[in-house]
Rosetta silent file (secondary structure, phi, psi, omega in degrees, C-alpha in Angstrom):
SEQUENCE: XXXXXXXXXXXXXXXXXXXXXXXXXXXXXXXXXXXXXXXXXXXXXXXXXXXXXXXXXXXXXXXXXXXXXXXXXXXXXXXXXXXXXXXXXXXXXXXXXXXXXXXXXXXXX
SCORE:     score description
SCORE:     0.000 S_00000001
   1 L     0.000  128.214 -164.724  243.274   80.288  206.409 S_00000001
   2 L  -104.539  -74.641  173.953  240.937   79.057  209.165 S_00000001
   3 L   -93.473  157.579 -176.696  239.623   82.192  210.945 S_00000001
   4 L  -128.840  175.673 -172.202  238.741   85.324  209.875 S_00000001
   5 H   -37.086  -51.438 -174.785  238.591   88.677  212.053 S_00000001
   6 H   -38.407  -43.576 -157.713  234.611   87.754  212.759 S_00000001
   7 H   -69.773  -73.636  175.932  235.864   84.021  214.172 S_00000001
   8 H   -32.428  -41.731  153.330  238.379   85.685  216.453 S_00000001
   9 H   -64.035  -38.560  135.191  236.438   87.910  218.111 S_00000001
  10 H   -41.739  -49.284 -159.977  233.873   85.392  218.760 S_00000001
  11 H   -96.535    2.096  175.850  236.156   83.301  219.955 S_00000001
  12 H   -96.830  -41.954  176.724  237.849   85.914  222.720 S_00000001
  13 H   -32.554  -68.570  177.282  234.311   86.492  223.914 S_00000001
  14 H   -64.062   -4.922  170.093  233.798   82.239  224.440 S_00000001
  15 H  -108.583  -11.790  145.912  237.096   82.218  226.054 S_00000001
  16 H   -49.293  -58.342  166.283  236.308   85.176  228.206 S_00000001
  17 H   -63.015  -37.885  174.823  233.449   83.692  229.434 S_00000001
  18 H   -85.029  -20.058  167.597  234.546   80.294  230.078 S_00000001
  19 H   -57.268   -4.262  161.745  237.605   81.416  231.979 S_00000001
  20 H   -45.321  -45.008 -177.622  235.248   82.400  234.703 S_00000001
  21 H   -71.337   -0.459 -168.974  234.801   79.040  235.722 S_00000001
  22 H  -120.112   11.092 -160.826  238.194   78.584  236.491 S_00000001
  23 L     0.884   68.372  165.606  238.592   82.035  238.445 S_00000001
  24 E  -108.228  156.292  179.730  241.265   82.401  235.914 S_00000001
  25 E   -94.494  129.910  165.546  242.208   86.119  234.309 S_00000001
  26 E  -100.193  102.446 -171.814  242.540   86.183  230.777 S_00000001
  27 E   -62.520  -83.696 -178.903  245.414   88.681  230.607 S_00000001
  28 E  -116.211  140.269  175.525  245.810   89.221  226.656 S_00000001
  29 E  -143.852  141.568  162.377  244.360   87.285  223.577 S_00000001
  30 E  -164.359 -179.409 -171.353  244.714   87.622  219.682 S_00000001
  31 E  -146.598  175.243  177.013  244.785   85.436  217.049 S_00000001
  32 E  -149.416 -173.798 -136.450  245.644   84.377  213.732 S_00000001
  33 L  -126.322   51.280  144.787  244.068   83.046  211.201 S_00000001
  34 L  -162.328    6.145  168.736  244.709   79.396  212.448 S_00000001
  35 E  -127.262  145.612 -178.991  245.870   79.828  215.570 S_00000001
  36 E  -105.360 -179.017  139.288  244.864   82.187  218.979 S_00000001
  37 E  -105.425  114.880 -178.345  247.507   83.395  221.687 S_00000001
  38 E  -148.120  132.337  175.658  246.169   83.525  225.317 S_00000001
  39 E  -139.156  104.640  172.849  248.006   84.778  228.211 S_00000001
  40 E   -85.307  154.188 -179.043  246.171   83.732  231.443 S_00000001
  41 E  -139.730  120.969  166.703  246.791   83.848  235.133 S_00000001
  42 E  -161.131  158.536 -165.338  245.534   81.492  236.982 S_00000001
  43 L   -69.635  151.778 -172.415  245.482   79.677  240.381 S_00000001
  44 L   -74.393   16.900  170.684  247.617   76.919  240.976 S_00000001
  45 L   -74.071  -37.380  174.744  244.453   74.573  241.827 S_00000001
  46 L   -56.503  113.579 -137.809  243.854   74.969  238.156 S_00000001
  47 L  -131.074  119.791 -160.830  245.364   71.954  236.384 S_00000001
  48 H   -65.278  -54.386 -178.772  246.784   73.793  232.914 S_00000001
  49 H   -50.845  -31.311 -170.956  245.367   70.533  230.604 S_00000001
  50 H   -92.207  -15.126  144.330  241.402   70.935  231.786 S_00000001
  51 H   -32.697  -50.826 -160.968  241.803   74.696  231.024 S_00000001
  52 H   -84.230  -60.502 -162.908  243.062   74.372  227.682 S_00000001
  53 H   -65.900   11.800  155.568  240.254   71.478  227.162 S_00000001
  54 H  -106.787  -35.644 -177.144  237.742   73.478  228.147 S_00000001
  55 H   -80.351   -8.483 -170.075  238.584   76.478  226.625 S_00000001
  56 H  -117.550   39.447  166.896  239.165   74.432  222.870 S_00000001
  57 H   -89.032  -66.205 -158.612  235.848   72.465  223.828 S_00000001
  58 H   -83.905  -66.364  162.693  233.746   74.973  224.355 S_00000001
  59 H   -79.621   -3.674  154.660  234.835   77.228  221.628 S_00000001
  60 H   -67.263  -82.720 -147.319  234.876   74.960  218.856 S_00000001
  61 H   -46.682  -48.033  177.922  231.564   73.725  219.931 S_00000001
  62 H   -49.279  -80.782 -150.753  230.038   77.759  219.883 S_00000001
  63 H   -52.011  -75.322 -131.303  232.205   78.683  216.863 S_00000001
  64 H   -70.524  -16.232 -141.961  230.666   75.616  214.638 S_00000001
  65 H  -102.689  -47.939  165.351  227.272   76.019  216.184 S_00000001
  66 H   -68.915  -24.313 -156.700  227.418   80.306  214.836 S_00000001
  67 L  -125.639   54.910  146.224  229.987   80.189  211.991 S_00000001
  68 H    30.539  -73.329 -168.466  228.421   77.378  209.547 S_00000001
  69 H   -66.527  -33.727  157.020  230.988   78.411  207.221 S_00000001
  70 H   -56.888   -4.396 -164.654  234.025   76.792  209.569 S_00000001
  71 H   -78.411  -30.199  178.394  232.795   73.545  208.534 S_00000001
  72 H   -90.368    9.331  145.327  235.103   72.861  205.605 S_00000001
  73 H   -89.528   -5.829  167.852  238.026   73.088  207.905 S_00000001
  74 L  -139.917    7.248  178.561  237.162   70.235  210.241 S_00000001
  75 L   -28.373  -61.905  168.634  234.658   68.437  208.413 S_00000001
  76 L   -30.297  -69.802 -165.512  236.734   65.339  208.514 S_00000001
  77 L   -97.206    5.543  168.555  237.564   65.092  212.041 S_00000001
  78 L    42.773   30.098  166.871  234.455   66.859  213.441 S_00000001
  79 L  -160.796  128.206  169.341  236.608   69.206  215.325 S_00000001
  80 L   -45.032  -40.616 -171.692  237.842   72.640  214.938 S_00000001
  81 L  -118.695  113.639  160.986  240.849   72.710  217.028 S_00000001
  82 L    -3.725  163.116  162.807  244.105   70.174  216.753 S_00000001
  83 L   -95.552  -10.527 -172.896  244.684   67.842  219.824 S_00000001
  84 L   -80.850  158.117  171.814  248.037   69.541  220.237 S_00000001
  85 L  -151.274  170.828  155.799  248.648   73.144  222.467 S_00000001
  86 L  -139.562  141.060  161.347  251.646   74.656  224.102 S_00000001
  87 L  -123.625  143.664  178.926  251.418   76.154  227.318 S_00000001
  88 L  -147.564  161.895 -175.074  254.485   77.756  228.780 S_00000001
  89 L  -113.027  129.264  177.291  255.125   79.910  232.244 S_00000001
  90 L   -91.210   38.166 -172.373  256.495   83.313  231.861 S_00000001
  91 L   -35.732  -56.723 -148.188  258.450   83.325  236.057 S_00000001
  92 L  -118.587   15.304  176.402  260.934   85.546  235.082 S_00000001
  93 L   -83.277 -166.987  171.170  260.172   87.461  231.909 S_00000001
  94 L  -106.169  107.909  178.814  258.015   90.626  232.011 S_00000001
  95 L    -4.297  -51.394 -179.888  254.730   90.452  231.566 S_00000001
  96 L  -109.665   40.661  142.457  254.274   93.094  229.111 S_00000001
  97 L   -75.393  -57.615 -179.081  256.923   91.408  227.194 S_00000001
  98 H   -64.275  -71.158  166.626  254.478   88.472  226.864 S_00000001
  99 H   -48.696  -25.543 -178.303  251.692   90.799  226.084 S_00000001
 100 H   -82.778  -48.968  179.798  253.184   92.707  223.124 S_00000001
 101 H   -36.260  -50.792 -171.298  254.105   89.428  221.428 S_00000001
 102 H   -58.707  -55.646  176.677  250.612   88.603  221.629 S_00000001
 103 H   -66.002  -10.342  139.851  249.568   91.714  220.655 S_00000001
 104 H   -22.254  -58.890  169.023  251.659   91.779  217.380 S_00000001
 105 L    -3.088  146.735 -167.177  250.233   89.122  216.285 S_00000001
 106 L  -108.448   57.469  153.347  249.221   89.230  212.502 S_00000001
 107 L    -1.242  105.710  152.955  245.498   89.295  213.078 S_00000001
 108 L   -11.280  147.533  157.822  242.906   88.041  210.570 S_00000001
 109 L  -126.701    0.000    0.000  240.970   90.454  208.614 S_00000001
């Protein structure tokens, strides 16, 4: 266990905020308690790797800088989030298909 409810919540905030810069939508988010779920819309100028590397940039740097206490999970490697992601395009499911998975999710407490 990585995150707890506190870390998650934090961390939809810092991912709220930095998707601005991207005039991308952050459609749905939750998390778990080593992984998030984020389902974004965004334009196709928006090149899917400097999203995700901004958005696991940014909130690693915030979470470690507020949550102390994350520090014995990346201590080694002086970084909070893997180098690995998946991104995938939802054309022809339904949207709030995509959203209930997310929201299902088995949430930290």
């Amino acid at each position: 266990m990585v995150f707890t409810d506190a870390h998650v919540k934090r961390m939809e905030e810092i991912m709220r905020s930095v998707r601005t810069n991207f005039e991308c939508e952050l459609v749905e988010f939750n998390g778990e308690n080593n992984h998030v779920h984020l389902l974004v819309n965004f334009p196709p100028k928006v090149a899917v790797s400097k999203l995700v590397n901004s958005l696991k940039g940014v909130s690693s740097r915030r979470l470690r800088q507020e949550f102390p206490d994350l520090a014995r999970h990346y201590w080694r490697a002086n970084k909070l989030w893997s180098a690995s992601s998946f991104a995938g395009t939802v054309g022809g499911a339904p949207l709030s298909v995509v959203k209930q998975y997310i929201e299902q999710q088995n949430r930290p407490v």
